[in-house]
N, C-alpha and C positions, 0 to 999 in steps of 0.2 A: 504494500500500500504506500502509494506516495504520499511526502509530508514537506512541508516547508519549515519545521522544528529543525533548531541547531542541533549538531551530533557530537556524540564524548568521539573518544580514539578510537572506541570501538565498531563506528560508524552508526551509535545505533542513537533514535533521537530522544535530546532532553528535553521535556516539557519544561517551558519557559512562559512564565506569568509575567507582567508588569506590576511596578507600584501603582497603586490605585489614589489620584492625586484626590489633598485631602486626608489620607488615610491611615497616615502614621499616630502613634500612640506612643504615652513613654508613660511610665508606673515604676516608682517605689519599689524595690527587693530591701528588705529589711523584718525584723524580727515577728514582724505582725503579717498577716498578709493584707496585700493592698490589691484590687481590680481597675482596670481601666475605669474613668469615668463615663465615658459614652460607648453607645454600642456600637459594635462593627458594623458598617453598612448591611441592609436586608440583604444585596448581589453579594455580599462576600461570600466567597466558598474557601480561600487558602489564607492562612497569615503566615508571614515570615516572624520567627522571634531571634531576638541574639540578648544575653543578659552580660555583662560585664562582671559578675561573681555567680559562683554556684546558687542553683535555686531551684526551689519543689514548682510546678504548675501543673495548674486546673483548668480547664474549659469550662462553661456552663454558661447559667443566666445573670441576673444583675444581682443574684445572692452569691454565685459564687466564693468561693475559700478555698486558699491553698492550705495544703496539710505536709508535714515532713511524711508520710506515706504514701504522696500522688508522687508525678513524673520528676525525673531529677532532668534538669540542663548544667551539663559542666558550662563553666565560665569563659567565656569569648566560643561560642556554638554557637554556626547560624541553624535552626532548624525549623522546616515547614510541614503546618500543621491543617492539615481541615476542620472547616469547625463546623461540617455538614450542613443539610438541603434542608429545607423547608417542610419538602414534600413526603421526606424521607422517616429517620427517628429524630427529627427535630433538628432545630438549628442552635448552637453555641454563639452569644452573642458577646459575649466576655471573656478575660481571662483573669485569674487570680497568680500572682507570686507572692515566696516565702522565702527568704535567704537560707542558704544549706545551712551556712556555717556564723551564722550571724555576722556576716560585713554587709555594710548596705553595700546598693548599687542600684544599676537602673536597667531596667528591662523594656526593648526598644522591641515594637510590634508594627509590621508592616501591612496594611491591609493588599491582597493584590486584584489582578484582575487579566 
């Protein structure tokens, strides 16, 4: 099947999203957990995160909370995440972090498109 996606070494293709202008977030990593303030656009389906110190993360709604038992990001990790359809088992409108190790820092969320 032809594609017009860029390809690794291996010739095979990378799906490639854009930043979605508008769509950036930044949140607190520190001892408490803190969630974005506003929610990701309805069209988001992928976020990028990268956090500047280790940190637990949650997906969910506008209650969201990280817990030292959710997903761990080592420190300086780009990693993308879906935060599912609508139509599907529901949509993630939020994210929550928690510092691993108690150093603040700041955890940078990219919406894409």
């Amino acid at each position: 099947m032809p594609t017009f996606l860029p390809r690794d070494e291996d010739f095979h293709p990378i799906p490639a999203l854009r930043l979605k202008p508008g769509g950036a977030h930044a949140l607190p990593v520190a001892d408490a957990s803190a969630r974005n303030a506003a929610a990701f656009s309805a069209d988001t389906r992928v976020i990028a995160v990268h956090s500047d110190v280790p940190a637990y993360l949650r997906t969910g709604d506008a209650a969201v909370e990280a817990a030292m038992s959710d997903h761990f990001l080592p420190a300086g990790t780009y990693l993308y995440l879906s935060v599912g359809e609508s139509r599907r088992n529901g949509r993630h409108s939020h994210i929550a972090a928690l510092a691993a190790d108690q150093t603040p820092g700041t955890l940078h969320v990219s919406e894409m498109e």
